[in-house]
C-alpha positions in Angstrom: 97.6 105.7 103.4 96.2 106.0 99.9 95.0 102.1 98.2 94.3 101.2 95.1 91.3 99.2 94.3 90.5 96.4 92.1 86.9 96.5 91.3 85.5 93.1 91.6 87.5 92.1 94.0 84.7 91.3 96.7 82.6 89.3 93.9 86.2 87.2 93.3 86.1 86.4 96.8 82.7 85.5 97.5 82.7 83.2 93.9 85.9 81.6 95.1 84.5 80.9 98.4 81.2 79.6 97.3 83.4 77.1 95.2 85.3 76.1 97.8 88.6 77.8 96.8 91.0 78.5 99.9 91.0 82.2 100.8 94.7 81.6 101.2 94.8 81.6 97.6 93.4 85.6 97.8 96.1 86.2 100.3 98.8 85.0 98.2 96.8 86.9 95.2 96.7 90.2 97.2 100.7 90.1 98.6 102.0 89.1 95.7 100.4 92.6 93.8 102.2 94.4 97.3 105.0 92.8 96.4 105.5 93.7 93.2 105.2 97.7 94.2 107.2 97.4 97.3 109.9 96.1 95.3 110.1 99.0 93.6 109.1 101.3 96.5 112.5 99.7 97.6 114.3 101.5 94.5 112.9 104.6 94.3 112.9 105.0 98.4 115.1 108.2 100.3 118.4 106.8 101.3 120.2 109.0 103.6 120.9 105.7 105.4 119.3 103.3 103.9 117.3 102.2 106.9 113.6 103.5 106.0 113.5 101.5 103.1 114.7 98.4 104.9 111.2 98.8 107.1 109.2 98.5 103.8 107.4 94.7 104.1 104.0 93.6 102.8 101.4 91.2 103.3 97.8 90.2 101.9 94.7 90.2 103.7 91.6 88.3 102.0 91.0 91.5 100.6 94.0 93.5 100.2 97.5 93.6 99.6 99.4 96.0 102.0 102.8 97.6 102.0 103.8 99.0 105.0 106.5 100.8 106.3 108.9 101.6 109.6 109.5 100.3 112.8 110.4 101.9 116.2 113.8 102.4 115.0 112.4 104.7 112.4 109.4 106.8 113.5 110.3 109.5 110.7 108.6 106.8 108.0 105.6 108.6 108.2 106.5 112.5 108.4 108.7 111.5 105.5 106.6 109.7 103.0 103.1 112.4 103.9 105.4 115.3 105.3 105.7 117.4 108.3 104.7 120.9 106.7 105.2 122.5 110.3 108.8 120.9 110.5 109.5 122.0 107.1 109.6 118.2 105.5 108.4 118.1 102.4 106.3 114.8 101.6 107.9 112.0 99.4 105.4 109.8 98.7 107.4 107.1 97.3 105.2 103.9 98.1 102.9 105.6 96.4 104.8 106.2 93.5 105.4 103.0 93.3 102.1 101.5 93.0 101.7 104.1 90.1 104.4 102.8 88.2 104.0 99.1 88.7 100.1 99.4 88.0 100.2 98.1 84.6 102.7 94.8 86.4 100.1 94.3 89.4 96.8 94.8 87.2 98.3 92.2 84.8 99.0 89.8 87.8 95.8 90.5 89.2 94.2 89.1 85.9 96.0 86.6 85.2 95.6 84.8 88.7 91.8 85.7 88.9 91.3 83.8 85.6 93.6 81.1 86.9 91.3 80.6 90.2 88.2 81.2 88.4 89.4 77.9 85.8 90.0 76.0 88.8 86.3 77.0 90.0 85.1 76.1 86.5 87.1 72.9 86.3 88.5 73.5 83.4 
């Protein structure tokens, strides 16, 4: 599944942690980004029924945010987001087309709440 990555990241962490800052504070950091593109993932998303893009949930990792998709009620989530060229479906890769557009929305977030965590490191 295709990422996007935010470059200096890693040296956030290791800062934060050095200062004592929780790592739940990444976590939160990293699924709120997901959240922001899943939302629109959400939008965007194939609805002949509706249900693949009722499988779309996130969640944040120390160093990611993720946005997955599917469940064992819908195994097609995959052959339809990256295709199935041999069963004739055509890729729609709309999660990622969602990151695209939000970018500007998550990068902003990401800066904001870095600087926020990096004042609190500071004591500002």
């Amino acid at each position: 599944m295709p990422y996007a990555r935010v470059y200096g990241s890693s040296q956030l962490q290791r800062t934060l942690k050095r200062a004592g800052v929780g790592m739940d504070d990444l976590k939160d950091l990293h699924k709120d980004g997901a959240e922001l593109a899943a939302a629109r993932a959400r939008i965007i998303g194939p609805r002949r029924t509706g249900r693949l893009v009722g499988t779309v949930r996130v969640s944040g990792t120390a160093r990611a945010g993720v946005i997955r998709m599917g469940n064992t009620a819908t195994p097609y989530a995959n052959p339809i987001h990256w295709g199935w060229p041999a069963r004739g479906i055509e890729a729609n890769p709309f999660v990622t087309r969602a990151a695209q557009e939000t970018e500007s929305e998550w990068v902003e977030l990401y800066e904001r709440r870095s600087k926020e965590l990096l004042d609190q490191v500071r004591g500002i």
